[in-house]
Legacy VTK file of the C-alpha trace (Angstrom):
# vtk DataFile Version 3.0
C-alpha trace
ASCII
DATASET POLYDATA
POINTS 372 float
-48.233 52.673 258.274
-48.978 56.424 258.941
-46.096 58.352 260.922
-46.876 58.938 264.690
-48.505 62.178 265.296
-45.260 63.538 267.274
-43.104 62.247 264.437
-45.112 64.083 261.874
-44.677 67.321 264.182
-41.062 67.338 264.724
-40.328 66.152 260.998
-42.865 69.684 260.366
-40.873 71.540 263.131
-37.417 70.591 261.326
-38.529 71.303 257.519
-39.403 74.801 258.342
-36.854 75.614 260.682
-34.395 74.511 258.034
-36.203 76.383 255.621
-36.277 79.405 258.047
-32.569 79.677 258.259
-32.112 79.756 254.643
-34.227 82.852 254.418
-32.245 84.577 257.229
-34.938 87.671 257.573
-32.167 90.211 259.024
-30.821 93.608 257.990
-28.608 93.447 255.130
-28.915 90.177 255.231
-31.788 89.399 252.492
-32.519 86.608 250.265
-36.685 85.700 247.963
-38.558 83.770 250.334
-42.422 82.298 249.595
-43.671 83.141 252.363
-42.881 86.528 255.058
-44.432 86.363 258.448
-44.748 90.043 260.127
-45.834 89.034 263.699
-46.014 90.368 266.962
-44.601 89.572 270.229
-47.204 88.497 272.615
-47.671 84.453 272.822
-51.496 85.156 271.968
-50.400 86.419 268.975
-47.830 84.110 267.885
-49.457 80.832 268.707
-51.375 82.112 264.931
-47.878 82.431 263.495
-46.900 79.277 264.683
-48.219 76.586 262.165
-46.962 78.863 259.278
-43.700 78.237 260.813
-43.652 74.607 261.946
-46.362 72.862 259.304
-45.786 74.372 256.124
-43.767 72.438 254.239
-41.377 72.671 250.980
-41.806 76.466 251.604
-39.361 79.143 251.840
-40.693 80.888 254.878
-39.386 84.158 256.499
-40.141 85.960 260.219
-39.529 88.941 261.629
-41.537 91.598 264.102
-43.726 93.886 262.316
-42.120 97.113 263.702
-39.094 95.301 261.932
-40.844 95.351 258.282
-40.644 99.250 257.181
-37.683 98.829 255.151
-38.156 98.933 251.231
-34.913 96.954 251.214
-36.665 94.022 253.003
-39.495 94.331 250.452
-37.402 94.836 247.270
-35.318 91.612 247.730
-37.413 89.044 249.381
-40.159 89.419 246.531
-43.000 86.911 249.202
-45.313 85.353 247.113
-47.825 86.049 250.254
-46.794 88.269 253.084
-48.553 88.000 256.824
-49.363 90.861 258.605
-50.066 90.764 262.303
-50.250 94.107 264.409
-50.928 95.488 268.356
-55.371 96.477 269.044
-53.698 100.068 269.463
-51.305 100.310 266.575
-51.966 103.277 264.539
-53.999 102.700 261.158
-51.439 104.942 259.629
-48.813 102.958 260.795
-49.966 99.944 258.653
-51.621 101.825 256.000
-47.859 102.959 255.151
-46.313 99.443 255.703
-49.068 98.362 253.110
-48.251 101.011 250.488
-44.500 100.009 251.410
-45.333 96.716 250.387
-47.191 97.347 247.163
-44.529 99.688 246.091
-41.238 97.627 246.487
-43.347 94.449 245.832
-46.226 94.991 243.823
-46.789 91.070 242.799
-46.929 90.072 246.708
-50.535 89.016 248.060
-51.366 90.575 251.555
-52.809 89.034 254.655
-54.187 90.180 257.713
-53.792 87.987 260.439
-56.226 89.277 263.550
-55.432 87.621 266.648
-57.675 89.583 268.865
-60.037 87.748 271.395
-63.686 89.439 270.598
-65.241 88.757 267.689
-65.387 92.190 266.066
-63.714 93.726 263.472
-62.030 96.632 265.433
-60.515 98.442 262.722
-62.476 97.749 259.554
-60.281 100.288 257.306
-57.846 97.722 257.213
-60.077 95.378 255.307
-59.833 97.494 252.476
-55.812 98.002 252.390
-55.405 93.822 252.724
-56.617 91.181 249.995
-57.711 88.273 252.768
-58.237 89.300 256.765
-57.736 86.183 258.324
-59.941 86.308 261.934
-59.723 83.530 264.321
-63.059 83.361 265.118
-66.217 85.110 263.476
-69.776 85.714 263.985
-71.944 82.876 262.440
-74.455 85.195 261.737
-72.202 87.786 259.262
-74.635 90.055 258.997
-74.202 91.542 262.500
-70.067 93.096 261.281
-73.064 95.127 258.744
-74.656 96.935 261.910
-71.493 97.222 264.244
-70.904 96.907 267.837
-70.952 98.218 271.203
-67.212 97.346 270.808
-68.007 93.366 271.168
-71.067 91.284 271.595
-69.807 90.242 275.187
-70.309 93.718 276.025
-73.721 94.188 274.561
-74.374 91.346 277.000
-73.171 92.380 279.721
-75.083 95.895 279.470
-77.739 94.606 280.343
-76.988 94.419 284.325
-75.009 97.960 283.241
-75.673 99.964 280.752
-72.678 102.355 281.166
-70.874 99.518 279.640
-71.982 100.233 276.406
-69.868 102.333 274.561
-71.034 103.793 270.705
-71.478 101.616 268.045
-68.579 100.939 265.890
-66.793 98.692 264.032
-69.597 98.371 260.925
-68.430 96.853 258.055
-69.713 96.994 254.201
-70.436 93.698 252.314
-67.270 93.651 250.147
-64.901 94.325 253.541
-67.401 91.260 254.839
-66.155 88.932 251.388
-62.747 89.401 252.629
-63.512 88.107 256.117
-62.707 84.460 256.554
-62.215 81.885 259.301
-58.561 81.135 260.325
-56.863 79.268 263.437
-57.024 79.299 267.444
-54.709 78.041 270.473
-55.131 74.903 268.636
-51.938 75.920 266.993
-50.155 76.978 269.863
-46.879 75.360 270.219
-46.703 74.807 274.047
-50.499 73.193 273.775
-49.604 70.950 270.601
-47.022 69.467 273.193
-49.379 69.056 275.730
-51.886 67.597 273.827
-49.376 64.814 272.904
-48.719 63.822 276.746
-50.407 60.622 278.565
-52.651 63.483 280.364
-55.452 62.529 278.924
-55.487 58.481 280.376
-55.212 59.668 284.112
-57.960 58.134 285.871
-57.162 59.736 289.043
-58.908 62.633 289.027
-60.140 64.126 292.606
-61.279 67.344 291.738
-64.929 67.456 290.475
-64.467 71.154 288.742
-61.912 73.285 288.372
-62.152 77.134 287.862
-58.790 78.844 288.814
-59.420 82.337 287.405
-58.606 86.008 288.480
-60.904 88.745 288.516
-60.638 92.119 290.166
-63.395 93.939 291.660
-63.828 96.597 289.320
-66.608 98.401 287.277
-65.963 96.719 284.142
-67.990 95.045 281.633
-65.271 91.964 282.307
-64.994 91.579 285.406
-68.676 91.633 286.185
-68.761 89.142 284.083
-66.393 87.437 285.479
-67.334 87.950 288.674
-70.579 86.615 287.804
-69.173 82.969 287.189
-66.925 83.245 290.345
-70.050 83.971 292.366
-71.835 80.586 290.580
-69.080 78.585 291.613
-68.637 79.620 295.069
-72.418 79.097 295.221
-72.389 75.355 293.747
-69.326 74.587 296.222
-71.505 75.802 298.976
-73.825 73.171 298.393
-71.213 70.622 297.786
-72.056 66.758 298.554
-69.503 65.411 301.617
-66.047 64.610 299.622
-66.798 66.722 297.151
-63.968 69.248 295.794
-64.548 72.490 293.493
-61.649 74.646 293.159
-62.178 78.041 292.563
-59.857 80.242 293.337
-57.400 83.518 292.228
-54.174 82.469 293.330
-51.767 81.612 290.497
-49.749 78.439 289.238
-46.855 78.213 286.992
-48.314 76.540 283.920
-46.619 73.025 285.160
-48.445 73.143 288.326
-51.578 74.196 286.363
-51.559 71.450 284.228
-51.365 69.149 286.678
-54.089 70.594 288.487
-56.168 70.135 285.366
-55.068 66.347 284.973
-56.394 65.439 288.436
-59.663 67.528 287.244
-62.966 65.402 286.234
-64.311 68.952 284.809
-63.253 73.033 283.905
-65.236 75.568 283.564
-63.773 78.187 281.114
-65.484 81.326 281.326
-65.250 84.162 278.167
-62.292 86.547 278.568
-62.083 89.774 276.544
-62.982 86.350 273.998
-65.113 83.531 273.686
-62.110 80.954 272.777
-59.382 81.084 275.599
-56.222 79.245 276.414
-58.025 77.195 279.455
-60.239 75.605 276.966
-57.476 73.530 274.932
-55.274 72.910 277.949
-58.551 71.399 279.527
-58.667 69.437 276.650
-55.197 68.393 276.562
-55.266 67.823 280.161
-58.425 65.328 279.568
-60.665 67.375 281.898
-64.344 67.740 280.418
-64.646 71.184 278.707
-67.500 73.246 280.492
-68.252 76.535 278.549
-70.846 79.063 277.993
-72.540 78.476 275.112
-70.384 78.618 272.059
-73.195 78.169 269.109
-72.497 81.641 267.851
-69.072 81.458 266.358
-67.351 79.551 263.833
-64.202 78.803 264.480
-62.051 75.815 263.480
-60.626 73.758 264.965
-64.435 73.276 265.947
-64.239 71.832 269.289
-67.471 73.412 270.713
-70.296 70.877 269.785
-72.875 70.840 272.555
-73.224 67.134 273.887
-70.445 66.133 272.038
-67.414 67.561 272.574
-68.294 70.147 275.488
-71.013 70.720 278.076
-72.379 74.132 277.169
-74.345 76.580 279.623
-75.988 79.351 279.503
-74.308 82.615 279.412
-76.042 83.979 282.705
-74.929 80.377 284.804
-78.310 79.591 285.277
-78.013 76.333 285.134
-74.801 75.815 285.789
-76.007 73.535 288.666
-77.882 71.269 286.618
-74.650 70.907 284.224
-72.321 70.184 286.908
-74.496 67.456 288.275
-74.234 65.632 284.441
-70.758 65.563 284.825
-71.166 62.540 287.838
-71.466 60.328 284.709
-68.190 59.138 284.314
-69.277 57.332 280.859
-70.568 60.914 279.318
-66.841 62.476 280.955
-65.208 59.781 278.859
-66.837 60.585 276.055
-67.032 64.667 275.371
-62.868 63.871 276.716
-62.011 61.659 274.187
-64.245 63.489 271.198
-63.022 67.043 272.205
-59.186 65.615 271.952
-59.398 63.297 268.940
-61.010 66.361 267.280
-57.907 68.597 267.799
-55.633 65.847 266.910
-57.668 65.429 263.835
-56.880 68.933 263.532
-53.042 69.042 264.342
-52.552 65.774 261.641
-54.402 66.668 258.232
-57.611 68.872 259.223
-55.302 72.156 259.515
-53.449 71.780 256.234
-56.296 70.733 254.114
-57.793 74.710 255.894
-54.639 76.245 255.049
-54.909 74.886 251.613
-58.273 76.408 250.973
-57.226 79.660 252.666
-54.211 80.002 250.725
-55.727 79.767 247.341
-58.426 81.821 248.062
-55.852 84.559 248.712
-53.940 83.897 246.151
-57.056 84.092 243.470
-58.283 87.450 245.170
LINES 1 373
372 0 1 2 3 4 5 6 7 8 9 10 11 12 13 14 15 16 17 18 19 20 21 22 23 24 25 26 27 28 29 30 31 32 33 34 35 36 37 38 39 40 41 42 43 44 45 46 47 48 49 50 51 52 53 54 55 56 57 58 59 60 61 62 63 64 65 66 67 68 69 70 71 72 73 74 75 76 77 78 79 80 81 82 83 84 85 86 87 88 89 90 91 92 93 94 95 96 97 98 99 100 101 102 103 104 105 106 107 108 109 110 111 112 113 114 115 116 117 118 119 120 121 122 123 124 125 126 127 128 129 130 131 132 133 134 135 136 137 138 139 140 141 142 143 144 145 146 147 148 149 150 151 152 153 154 155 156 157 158 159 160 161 162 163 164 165 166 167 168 169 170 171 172 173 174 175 176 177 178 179 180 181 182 183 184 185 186 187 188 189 190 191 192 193 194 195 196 197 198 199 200 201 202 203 204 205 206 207 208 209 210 211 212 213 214 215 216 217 218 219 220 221 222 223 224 225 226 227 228 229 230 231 232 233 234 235 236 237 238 239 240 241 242 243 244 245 246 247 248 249 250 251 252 253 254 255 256 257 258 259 260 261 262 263 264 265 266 267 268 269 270 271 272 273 274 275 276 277 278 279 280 281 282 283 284 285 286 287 288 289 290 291 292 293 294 295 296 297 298 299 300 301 302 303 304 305 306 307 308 309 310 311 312 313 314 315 316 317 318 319 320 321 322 323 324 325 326 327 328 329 330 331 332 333 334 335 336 337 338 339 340 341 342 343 344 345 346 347 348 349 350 351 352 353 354 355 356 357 358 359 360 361 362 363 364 365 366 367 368 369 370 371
């Protein structure tokens, strides 16, 4: 019999914190580990440190925060076989041009890995290809060739210039085709450990769901390529509720819930729409999923990412990025048959994910760093 999913989790969860205080990464306090983690502190940016942590087993895994990591003592006696670096959009390439050589000085045998967390799909500072053996992204352009011309800082700008073309700003961000063989797919919020916990609640079996759509996001009303686009899809919405049916209920608003609340918002929620951020992937589309609320997304057909939970039809009701027919799409989602379905296809897929479909990708990523 194969372990329950939340068994398997917490056994993962206990291996590596086990393993974690073992390595004890703390000044003056250092001891060989496989594996060192260099992350950051935002949750966006740990929810990619997070499976290293909890899923990786029979490893000796460290942690600390990268502005902890410019020590040559750290380097010197925990020897990684593979260190992960993480760092801010803003840091400094000098800054982590000088914790690279750090690295390769005190530990010349240790493989290095970029982790980007960022939302867009660019490359913003391609320089640091070249210092790293593997940049782990966590979502890419299908089409590579576009990191070989550059942006207009992301392609959700270059959209979005076209209502504004002061939006634009000079193309950057071009990469060569060896920096582009170092470029491979990594992980999403599908790691996250909050929404790995949600995703293992009874959410998804409520059949009492009174809201027809759900769209609870903030926007201010500024002259920015991201909030006109945001704006856009809060002027859609208000526009389909408008024409609501009698007993109808689409909730669209600013105002702000503690994540419990929010959750349970989603739960009573046939559908969400989840808009881009500064991103395509966002937080709202896994909790929608977790929550059992059909995913409703601009279309997503442009990235790869994995876990892939953006098959049109399948998994997710994709629209176009201008809302056009946003209408039309809301109106399939009266067929409670088709909700059931893209529900329960979207969530299996991520559990798929969280069970054996992450490790067998961390397999493959791991040994192609380690044969760079």
């Amino acid at each position: 019999m194969k372990p329950r999913l939340g068994t398997m989790l917490r056994s993962c969860r206990q291996r590596a914190r086990d393993s974690f205080e073992r390595v004890r990464i703390t000044q003056g306090a250092y001891t060989r580990c496989t594996m060192l983690v260099c992350g950051e502190r935002l949750d966006i940016a740990r929810s990619q440190v997070h499976p290293l942590l909890d899923w990786v087993p029979d490893q000796r895994v460290g942690w600390l925060l990268r502005e902890n990591a410019h020590r040559p003592a750290l380097w010197r006696k925990t020897q990684p076989q593979v260190a992960f670096l993480q760092s801010y959009w803003d840091t400094p390439f000098v800054e982590m041009e000088s914790l690279i050589a750090l690295i390769r000085e005190e530990s010349p045998r240790t493989k290095i890995c970029y982790l980007d967390w960022f939302a867009p799909a660019n490359v913003p500072e391609p320089r640091l290809i070249d210092l790293v053996d593997l940049y782990v992204k966590k979502n890419i352009l299908r089409d590579r060739s576009q990191y070989l011309n550059g942006m207009c800082e992301t392609n959700l700008v270059e959209y979005e210039a076209q209502w504004d073309a002061e939006f634009l700003n000079p193309r950057q961000g071009v990469l060569t085709e060896q920096q582009l063989s170092k470029l491979t797919v990594g992980w999403s919020f599908a790691t996250d450990r909050r929404l790995v916990e949600a995703l293992q609640s009874d959410a998804m079996a409520n059949t009492d769901r009174p809201i027809d759509l759900h769209c609870r996001i903030f926007s201010k009303n500024e002259r920015t390529w991201y909030h006109h686009m945001r704006n856009r899809c809060v002027e859609s919405v208000n526009e389909l509720a408008t024409g609501a049916a009698e007993g109808e209920k689409i909730v669209c608003s600013a105002a702000r819930l503690d994540w419990d609340a929010y959750m349970r918002e989603l739960a009573s929620s046939k559908a969400c729409l989840s808009p881009f951020g500064y991103g395509e992937v966002c937080w709202r589309d896994f909790e929608a999923i977790a929550a059992g609320a059909v995913l409703v997304k601009p279309n997503m057909d442009h990235l790869e990412v994995f876990p892939d939970i953006y098959i049109p039809g399948e998994t997710y009701i994709d629209i176009d990025w201008s809302f056009s027919d946003l209408k039309a799409k809301y109106e399939s989602t009266r067929d409670s048959g088709l909700r059931k379905k893209l529900a329960g296809n979207a969530w299996q897929r991520w559990k798929s994910f969280v069970a054996t479909d992450w490790n067998n990708h961390w397999n493959d990523t791991l040994q192609k760093l380690l044969e760079t």
